[in-house]
N, C-alpha and C positions, 0 to 999 in steps of 0.2 A: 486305553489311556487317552486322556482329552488333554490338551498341550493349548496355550495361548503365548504366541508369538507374539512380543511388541518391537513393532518396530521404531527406532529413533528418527527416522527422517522419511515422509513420504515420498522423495523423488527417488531419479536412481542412479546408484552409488555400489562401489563393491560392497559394502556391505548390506545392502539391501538389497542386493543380488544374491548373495551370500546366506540370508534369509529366503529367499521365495526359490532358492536350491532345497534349503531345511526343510518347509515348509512340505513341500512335494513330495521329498524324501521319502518323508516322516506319514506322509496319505498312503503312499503307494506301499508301504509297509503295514497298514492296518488301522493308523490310528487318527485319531479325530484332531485336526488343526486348524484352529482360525489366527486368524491376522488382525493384531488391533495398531491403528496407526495414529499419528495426533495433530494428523491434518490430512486436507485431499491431497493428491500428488501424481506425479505421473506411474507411481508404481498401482495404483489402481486398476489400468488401464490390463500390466502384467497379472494380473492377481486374476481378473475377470477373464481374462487369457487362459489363464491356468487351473481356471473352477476352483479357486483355493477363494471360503468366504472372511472374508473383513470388513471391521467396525471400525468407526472413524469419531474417538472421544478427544477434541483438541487439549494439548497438551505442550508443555514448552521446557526447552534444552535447560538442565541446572547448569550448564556451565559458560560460561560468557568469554570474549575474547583480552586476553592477557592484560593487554592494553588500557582495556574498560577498568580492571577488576577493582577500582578504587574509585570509580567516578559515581558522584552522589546520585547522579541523574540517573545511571542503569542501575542503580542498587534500590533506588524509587520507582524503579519500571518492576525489578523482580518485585519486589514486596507486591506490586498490583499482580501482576503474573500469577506468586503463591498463592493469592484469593482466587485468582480464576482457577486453578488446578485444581483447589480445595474442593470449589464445588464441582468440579466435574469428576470428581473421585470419587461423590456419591451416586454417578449416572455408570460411571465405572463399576462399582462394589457392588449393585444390582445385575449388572451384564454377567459377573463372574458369580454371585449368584443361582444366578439363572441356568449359566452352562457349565457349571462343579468342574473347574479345572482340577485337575491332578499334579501340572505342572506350569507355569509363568515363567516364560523365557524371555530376557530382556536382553535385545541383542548388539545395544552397545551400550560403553560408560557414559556415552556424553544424555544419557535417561532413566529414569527412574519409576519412568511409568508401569504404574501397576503392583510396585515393591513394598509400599506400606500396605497393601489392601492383601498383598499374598504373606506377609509376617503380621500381619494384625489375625486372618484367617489360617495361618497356619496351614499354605497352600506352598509346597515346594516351591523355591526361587531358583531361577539359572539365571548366571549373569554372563552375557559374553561381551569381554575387552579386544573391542578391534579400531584402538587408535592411540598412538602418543599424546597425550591431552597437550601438554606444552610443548614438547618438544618437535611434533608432528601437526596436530593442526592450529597450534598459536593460542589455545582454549586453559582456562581452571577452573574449577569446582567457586561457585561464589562463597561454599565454605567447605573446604576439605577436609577440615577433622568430621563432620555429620557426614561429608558424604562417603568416605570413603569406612567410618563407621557401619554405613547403611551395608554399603557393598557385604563387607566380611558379616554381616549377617545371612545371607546366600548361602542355598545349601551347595551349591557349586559354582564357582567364577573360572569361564573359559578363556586362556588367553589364544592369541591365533598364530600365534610364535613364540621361539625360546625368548627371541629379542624382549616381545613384550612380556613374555614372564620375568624374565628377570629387571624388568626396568620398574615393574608393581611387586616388585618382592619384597618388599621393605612394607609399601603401604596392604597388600592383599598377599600374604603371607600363603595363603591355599591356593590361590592360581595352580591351575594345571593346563598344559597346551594339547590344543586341539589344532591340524591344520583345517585351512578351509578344503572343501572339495571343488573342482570344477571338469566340467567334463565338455570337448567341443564335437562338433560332425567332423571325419575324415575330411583332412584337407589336403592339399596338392600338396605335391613332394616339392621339396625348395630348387632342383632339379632341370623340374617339370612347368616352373613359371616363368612366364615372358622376362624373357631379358632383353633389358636398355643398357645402355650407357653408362645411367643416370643414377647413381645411388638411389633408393627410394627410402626417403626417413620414417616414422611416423610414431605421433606421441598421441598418445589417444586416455584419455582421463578428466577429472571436474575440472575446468580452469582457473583453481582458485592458485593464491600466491604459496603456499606452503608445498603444490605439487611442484616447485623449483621451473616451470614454463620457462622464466628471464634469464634463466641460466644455458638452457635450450637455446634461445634465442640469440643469446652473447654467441654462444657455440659455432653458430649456425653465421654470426659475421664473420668469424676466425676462418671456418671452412670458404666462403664466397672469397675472402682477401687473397685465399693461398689457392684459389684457380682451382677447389674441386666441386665436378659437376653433382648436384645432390636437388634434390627436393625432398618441404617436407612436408608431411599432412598432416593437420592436428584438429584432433577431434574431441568434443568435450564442449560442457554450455558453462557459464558463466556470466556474472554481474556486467552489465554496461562500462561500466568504470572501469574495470580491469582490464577486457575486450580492448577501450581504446588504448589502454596502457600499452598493450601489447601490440598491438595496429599501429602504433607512433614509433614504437622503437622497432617494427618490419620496416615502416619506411623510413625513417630516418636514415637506416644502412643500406638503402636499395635492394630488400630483401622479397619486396612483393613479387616477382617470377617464380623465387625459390619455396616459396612460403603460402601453403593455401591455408585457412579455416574452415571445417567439413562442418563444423555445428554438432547436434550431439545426433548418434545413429545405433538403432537397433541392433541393424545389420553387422556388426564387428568381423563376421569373417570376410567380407568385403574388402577392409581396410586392414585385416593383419594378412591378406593374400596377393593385397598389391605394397606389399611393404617388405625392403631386402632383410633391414634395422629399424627393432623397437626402443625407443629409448623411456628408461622409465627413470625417472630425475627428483622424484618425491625427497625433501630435506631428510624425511624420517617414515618411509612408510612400514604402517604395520606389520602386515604380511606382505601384500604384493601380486594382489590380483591379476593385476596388468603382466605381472614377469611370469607367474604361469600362462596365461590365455597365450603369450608370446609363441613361450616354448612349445603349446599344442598344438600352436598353429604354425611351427616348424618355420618361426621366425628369429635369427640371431638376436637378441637383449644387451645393449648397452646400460646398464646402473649404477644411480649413485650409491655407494660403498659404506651405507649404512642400515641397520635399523631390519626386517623382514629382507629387502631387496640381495641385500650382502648374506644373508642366512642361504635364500635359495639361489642365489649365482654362484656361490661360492670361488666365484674366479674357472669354474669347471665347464658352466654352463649356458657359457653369457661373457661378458665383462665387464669389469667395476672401474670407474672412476671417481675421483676424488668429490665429495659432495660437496655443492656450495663451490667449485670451480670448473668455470666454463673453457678455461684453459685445457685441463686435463681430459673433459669431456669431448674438446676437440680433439686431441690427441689421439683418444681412445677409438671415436669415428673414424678420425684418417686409416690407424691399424689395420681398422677391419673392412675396410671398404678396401682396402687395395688388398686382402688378402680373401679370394672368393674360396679357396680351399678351405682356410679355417676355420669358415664359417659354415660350412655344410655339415664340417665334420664335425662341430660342436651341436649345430642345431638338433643333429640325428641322436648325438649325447644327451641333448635336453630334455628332447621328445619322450625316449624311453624313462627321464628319472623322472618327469612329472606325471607322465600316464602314472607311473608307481607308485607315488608318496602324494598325488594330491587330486584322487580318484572324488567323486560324489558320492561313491557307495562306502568307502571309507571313512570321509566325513559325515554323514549321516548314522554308521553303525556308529563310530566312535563317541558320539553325543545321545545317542540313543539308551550306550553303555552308563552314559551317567544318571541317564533318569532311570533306569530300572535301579542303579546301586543306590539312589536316595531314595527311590519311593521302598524299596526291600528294608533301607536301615531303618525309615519312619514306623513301619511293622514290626518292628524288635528282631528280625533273622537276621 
C-alpha cells in the first residue's frame, strides 16, 4: 500500500508530530509513505532524521483568522493565493501520478491539499480533524459551505476526540474518533527526582494566544501575591509581538525571578523531568498532546476544563480548572502543590491509563484499520 501523508504546517506542532508518529508507523509495518508539505519548515529537519522521504509543493491554509473573515483586503490576497494553488496542483497531479497512491491522507482541517486531485482521480481520501476551527484556534473556512462540502466527500474523516466528533457532528456527520498515539523512553519515577522547595511549573507548547499563556501568567501573579514559592518554565516559539506581550506583563508583576522562557526544545523529556506541575491552559484543545506527554512523563497536569484536555483528565488524572479563569487556576495550583501525596498517587494513576488508551501501536493499527476497510469497500467485498 503506497500512502501520501500531507502535512498542514511545516513546523512543529502536535500535530505534525502526530504525523511523522503515522508516518513511521505506517514504514515499520510494511508500507510505502512519503510526506508532502506546503512549505519548508523545521519538520524537515525531523523527517530527514527519520529516513521518512518528502516533497515540498507550496501551498496555503483555506482558512483565515475570525477576525479577518470579512476584510476585502484578505479576501483579495485568497483569490491571488487560489491562482497560486491552481497552478501548483498541476506539479502536484504529476507527483501523485508518478507514485500511484492508494491512499491521501490530509492530516488536518485547516488543508485541503491534495483533496481535489484524489476525488478528481479517484484515489482514496483520509481526512484527519485535529483542531476546533473557531473555537480553539480563532480560524473559519473563507467559505464553509464548499469547504466542509469538500470534507464529507472523504472516504474517511478522523476526529482525535469524542470532543471533537461531536462539535463536527452536525457539519461532518461520519466523523469517527481516533486517539492520537504517543509513546515516551522510561522516565524517573516522580519519587526518585530532586526535590526543592520550590514548586516547579512548566508550560510547554506554540506560544500563540488561543493556547490561554495570559491566563497562566494572571495565575502565576495570584500565586507570587499570596507568598508561594514556584517557578515557571515555558517553552514554545512564537511571533515577536506576542513574546513582548508576555515579557511586559512578567515585568510589570515582578514576575522575571519566577518566570523563565526556554525557547522551543527537542528535548521535552528534559523539561517534563524537571517539572513537579504541567499546566495545560489551551481555551479549547483538541486532543491534548501536551496532557498525555505529561502523564508519561509521570508529571501531575493541571487543565483547563474543556474540549480533549477535560475528556482525558477526567478530574481522575490530573486537575481541571475553570477555563478562561486565572482565578481558579490559581486555586487549583495552590491544592496541589501543598498536597505532595496527591500528586504521586494520581500521577502513578495517569501513567498506567495513558500507557493504555494512548499507545503509538494503537494509534497507528487503528488508522491503518481504516485504510484496509476503504480500500476492501472500493473492490466491492
Amino acid at each position: 500500500m503506497k500512502v501520501l501523508l500531507v502535512a498542514s504546517y511545516p513546523g512543529v506542532s502536535g500535530a505534525s508530530k502526530s504525523l511523522i508518529t503515522l508516518a513511521e508507523g505506517l514504514k515499520n509495518r510494511g508500507l510505502e509513505v512519503d510526506v508532502l508539505l506546503p512549505g519548508k519548515g523545521q519538520i524537515e529537519g525531523i523527517l530527514v532524521e527519520k529516513n521518512i522521504n518528502y516533497f515540498v509543493i507550496k501551498h496555503y491554509p483555506w482558512v483565515t483568522n475570525i477576525a479577518d473573515a470579512n476584510s476585502y483586503k484578505v479576501k483579495l490576497k485568497w483569490f491571488v493565493k487560489k491562482l497560486i494553488i491552481r497552478f501548483n496542483e498541476f506539479r502536484l497531479s504529476r507527483l501523485i501520478n508518478e507514485y500511484k497512491y492508494d491512499v491521501i491522507h490530509i492530516n488536518a482541517l485547516t488543508s485541503d491539499q491534495g483533496a481535489n486531485i484524489a476525488l478528481k482521480k479517484n484515489i482514496k481520501l483520509v481526512w484527519h480533524v485535529r483542531e476546533f476551527l473557531e473555537e480553539g484556534i480563532l480560524k473559519t473556512f473563507y467559505n464553509p459551505t464548499k469547504s466542509y462540502k469538500k470534507v464529507n466527500l472523504a472516504d474517511a474523516v478522523i476526529g482525535v476526540s469524542d470532543s471533537i466528533s461531536e462539535y463536527y457532528s452536525s457539519n461532518i456527520p461520519g466523523i469517527q474518533r481516533i486517539y492520537n498515539g504517543i509513546d515516551v523512553t522510561e522516565t524517573t519515577d516522580v519519587k526518585d527526582r530532586e526535590k526543592s522547595g520550590t514548586a516547579k511549573l512548566l508550560f510547554i507548547n506554540r506560544l500563540v494566544p488561543g493556547k490561554g499563556l495570559e491566563d497562566v501568567l494572571k495565575a502565576a501573579e495570584i500565586l507570587k501575591k499570596e507568598k508561594v514559592d514556584f517557578s515557571l518554565n515555558i517553552y514554545g516559539n512564537g511571533s515577536k509581538e506576542y513574546l513582548s506581550k508576555l515579557r511586559r506583563c512578567i515585568d510589570s508583576n515582578n514576575l522575571d525571578e519566577n518566570i523563565k522562557f526556554k525557547g522551543f526544545t527537542k528535548d521535552i523529556s528534559f523539561a517534563w523531568e524537571n517539572a513537579d506541575i504541567g499546566i495545560v491552559s489551551s481555551n479549547k484543545e483538541a486532543f491534548g498532546r501536551v496532557t498525555v506527554e505529561g502523564m508519561l512523563y509521570k508529571t501531575f497536569i493541571v487543565g483547563a476544563n474543556s474540549g480533549g484536555t477535560k475528556e482525558i483528565i477526567k478530574d481522575q488524572y490530573g486537575m481541571l480548572y475553570n477555563v478562561g479563569s486565572p482565578e481558579s487556576l490559581a486555586n487549583k495550583l495552590k491544592l496541589i502543590i501543598n498536597n505532595k501525596a496527591k500528586r504521586e498517587e494520581t500521577v502513578k494513576k495517569a501513567y498506567i491509563y495513558a500507557k493504555i488508551n494512548f499507545s503509538e501501536d494503537k494509534y497507528i493499527n487503528n488508522v491503518l484499520k481504516i485504510y484496509n476497510k476503504i480500500l476492501i469497500k472500493s473492490k466491492g467485498f
